[in-house]
N, C-alpha and C positions, 0 to 999 in steps of 0.2 A: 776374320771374314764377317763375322755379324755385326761388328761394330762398324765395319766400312757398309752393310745395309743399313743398318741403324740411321748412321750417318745420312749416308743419302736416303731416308726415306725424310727424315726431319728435313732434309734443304729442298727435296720438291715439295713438302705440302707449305713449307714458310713461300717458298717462289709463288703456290697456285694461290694461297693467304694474298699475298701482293698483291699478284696479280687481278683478283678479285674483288679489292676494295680499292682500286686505282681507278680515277673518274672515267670515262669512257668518252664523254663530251669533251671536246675541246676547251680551256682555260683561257678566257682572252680576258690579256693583262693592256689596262689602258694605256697608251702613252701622247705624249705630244706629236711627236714623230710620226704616231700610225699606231696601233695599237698589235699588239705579238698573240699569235694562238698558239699555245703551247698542247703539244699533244702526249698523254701519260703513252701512248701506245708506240709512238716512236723511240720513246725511251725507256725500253721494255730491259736493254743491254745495263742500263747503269744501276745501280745500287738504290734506292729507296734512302739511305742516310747520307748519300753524296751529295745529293739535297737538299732534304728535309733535317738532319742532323740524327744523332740515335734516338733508339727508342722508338715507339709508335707513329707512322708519317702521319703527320697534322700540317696545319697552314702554316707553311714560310712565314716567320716570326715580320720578317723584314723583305720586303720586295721592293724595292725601290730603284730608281735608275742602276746608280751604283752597283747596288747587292747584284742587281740582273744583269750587268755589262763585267763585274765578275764570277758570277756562278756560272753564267751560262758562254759567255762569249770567250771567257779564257778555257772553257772545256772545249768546245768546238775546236777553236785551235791546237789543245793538245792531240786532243783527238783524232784532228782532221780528219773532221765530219759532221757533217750539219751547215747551216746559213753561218756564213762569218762576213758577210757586208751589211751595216743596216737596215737597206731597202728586203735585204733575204730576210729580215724577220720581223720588220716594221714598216706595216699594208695601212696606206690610208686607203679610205674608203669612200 
């Protein structure tokens, strides 16, 4: 029994950690098409290294068309949920 608090006292204060140094402003990534606002707070469900890779989240090594039309638009899919037509997540302006 102490080690199952134990347990979960470490996984809520890494979650309120996360949560806490997760930008609060929207991320808008440029693009030709319209540019994407990413929000840390809609994606409060996913993991921090699903992302960002392990270890400390820091800036996405690599964001580029590509990288972004696979990290993000084949999660949507799996997921079914979130924008999955380009216009759902590239707003010209």
């Amino acid at each position: 029994m102490k080690r199952f608090v134990l347990v979960a006292a470490v996984l809520f204060a890494t979650s309120a950690f996360a949560a806490a140094v997760a930008p609060k402003d929207a991320k808008v990534l440029e693009a030709k098409s319209g540019n994407i606002s990413f929000k840390h707070d809609t994606h409060k469900a996913v993991k921090c290294d699903a992302c960002h890779g392990a270890g400390e989240p820091g800036k996405i090594a690599k964001m580029d068309k590509e990288a972004g039309h696979k990290m993000c638009t084949e999660c949507h899919k799996a997921e079914k949920k979130g924008p999955q037509k380009c216009a759902e997540c590239h707003k010209k302006a």
